[in-house]
C-alpha positions as a Markdown table, in Angstrom:
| # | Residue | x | y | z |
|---|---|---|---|---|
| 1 | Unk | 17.7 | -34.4 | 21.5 |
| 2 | Unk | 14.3 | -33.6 | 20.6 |
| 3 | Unk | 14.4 | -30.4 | 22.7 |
| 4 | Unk | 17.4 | -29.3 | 20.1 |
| 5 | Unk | 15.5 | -30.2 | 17.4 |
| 6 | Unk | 12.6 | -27.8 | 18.6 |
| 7 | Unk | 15.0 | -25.0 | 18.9 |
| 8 | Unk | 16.6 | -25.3 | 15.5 |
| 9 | Unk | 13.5 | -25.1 | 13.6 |
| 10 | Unk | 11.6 | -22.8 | 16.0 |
| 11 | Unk | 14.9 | -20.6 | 14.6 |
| 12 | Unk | 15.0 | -21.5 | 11.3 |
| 13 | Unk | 11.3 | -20.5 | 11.4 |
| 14 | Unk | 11.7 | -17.4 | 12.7 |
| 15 | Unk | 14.9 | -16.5 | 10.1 |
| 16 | Unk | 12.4 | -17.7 | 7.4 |
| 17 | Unk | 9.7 | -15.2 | 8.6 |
| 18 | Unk | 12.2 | -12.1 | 8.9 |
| 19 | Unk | 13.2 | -13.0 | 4.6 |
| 20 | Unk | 9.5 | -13.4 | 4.0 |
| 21 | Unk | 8.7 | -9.8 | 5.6 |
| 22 | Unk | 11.7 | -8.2 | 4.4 |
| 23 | Unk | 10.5 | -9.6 | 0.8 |
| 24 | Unk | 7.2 | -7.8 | 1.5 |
| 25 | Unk | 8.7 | -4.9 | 2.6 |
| 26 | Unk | 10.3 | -4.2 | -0.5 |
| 27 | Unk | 7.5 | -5.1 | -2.7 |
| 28 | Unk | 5.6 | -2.6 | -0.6 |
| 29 | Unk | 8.1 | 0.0 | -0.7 |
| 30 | Unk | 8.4 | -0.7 | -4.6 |
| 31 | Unk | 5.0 | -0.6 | -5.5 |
| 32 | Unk | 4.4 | 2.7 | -3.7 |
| 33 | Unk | 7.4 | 4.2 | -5.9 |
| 34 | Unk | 5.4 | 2.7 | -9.2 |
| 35 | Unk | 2.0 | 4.1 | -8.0 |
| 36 | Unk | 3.3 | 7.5 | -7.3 |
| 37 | Unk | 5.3 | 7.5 | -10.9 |
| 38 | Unk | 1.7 | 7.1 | -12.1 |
| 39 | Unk | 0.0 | 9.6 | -10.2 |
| 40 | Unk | 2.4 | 11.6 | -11.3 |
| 41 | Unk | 2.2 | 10.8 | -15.4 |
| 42 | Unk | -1.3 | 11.2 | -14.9 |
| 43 | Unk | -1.2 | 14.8 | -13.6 |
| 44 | Unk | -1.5 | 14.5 | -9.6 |
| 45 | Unk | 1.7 | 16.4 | -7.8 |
| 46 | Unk | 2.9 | 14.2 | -4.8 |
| 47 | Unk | 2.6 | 16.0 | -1.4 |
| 48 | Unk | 3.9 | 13.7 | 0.8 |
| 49 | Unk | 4.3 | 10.0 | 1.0 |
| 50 | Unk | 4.0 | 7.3 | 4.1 |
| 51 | Unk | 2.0 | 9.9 | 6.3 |
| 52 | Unk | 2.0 | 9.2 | 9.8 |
| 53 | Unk | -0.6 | 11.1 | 12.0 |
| 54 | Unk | -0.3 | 9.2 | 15.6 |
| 55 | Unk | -0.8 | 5.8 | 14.7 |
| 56 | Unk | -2.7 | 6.5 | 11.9 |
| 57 | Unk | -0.8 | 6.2 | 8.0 |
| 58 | Unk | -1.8 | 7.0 | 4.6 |
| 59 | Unk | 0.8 | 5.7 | 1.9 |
| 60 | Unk | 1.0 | 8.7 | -0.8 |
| 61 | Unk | -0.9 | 12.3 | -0.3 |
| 62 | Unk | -1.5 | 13.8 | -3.6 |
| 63 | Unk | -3.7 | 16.2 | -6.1 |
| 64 | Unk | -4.5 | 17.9 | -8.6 |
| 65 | Unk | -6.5 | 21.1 | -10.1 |
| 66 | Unk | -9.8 | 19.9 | -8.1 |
| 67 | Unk | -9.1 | 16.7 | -5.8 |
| 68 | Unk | -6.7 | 15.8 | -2.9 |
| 69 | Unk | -6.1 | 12.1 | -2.4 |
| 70 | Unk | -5.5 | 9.7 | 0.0 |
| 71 | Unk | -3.9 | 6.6 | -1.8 |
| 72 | Unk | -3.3 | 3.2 | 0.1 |
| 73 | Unk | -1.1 | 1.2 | -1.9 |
| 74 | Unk | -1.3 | -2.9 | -2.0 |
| 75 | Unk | 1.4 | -4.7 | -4.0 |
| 76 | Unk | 1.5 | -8.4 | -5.2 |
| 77 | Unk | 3.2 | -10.3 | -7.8 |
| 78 | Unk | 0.6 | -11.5 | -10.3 |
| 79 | Unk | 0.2 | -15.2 | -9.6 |
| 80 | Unk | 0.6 | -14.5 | -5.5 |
| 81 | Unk | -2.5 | -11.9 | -5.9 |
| 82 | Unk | -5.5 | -14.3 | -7.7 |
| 83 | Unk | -4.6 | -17.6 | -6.3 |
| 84 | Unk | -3.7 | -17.1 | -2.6 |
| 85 | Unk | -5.1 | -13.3 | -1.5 |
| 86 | Unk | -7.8 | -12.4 | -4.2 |
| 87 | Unk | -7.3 | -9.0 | -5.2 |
| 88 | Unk | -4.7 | -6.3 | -3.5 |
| 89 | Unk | -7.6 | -4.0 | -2.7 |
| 90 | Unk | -9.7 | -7.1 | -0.8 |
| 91 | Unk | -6.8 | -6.0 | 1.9 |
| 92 | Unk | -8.7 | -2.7 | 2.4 |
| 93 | Unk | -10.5 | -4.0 | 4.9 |
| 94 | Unk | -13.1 | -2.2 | 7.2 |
| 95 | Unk | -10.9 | -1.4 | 9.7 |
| 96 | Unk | -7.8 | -0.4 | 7.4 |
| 97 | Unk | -11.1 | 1.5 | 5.4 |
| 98 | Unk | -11.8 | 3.9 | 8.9 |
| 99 | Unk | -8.2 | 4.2 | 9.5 |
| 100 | Unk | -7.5 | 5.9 | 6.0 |
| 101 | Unk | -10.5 | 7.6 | 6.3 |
| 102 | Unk | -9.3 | 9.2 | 10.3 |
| 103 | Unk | -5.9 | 10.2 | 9.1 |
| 104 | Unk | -7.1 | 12.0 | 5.9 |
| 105 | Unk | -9.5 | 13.9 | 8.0 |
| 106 | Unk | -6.5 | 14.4 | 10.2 |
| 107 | Unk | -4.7 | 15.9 | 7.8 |
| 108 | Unk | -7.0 | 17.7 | 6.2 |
| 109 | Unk | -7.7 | 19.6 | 9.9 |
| 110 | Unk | -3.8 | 20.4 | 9.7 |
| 111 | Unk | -3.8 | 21.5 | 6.3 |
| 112 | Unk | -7.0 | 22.5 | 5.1 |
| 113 | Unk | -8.4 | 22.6 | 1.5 |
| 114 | Unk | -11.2 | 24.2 | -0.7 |
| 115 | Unk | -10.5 | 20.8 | -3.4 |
| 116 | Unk | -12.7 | 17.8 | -2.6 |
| 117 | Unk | -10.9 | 14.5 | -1.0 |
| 118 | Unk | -11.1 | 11.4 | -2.2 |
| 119 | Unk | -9.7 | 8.4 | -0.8 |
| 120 | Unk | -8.2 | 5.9 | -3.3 |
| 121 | Unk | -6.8 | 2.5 | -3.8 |
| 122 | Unk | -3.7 | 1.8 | -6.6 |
| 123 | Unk | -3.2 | -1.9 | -6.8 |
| 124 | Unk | 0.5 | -2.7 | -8.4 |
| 125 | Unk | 1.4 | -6.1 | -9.5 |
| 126 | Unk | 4.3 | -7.4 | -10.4 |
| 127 | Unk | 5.1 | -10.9 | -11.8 |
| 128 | Unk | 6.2 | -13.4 | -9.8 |
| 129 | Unk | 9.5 | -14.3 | -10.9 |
| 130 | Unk | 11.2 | -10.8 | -11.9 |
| 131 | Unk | 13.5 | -9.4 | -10.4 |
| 132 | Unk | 13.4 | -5.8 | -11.1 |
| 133 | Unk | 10.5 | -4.2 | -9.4 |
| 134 | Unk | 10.6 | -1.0 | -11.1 |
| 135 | Unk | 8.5 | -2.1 | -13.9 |
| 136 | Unk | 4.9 | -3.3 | -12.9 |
| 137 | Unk | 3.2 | -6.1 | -14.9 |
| 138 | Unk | 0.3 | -4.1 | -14.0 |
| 139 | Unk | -1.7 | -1.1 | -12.2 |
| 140 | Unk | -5.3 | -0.6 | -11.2 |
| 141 | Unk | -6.3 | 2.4 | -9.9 |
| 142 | Unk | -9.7 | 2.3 | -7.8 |
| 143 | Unk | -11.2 | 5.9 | -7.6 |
| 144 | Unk | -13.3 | 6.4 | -4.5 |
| 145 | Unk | -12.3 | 3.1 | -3.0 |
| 146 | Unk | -12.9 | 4.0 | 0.5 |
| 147 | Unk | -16.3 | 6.3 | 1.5 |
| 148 | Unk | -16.8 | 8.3 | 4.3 |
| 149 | Unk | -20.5 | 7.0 | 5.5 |
């Protein structure tokens, strides 16, 4: 019977794990439609968005009159994002840091540019219990987030 037991909630467990990621999912894709409605209000035009370059990604491509950025996008609901994770951009780790960095030079050999790059981190959160994720309880954009050393 025990065996049984262990299947059900080896199951239930994986069932659980598939909602949880799905949730993330959407908050991800959510967040990167309320950053780029920002970049947007805030005079960048949108060149592309989820950029993939081998198994390299960049979330939004965009620019304006003298910069092309490279924006990685971290989404969280409020109260998830300061107790549990710290801040969305703490996610930008080193190794997510050189990845942005490869795929904008990447890009950049594809489609080169006389305006300077910059690579750039939008946090978006959202509070905890709404349901509509179109509206942000908040947006922090970090200019220069990630250097090329």
């Amino acid at each position: 019977m025990s065996g049984a037991s262990a299947q059900f909630s080896v199951f239930y467990g994986s069932q659980r794990m598939d909602a949880v990621k799905e949730t993330a999912v959407a908050r991800g894709r959510a967040g990167e439609d309320v950053a780029a409605r920002y970049l947007k209000k805030n005079g960048y035009r949108i060149i592309a968005r989820n950029v993939r370059i081998g198994h390299l990604e960049t979330d939004i491509i965009c620019e304006n009159r003298t910069h092309i950025l490279f924006v990685e996008v971290k989404s969280r609901t409020a109260s998830e994002a300061l107790s549990r994770y710290g801040r969305p951009a703490t996610a930008v780790n080193r190794q997510k840091a050189e990845n942005l960095l490869a795929c904008a030079r990447a890009y950049l050999l594809r489609h080169p540019t006389k305006k300077q790059p910059r690579l750039d981190v939008i946090e978006v959160y959202f509070e905890s219990s709404a349901s509509d994720r179109t509206v942000p309880d908040g947006i922090v954009h970090i200019e220069n987030a990630v250097e090329a050393e």
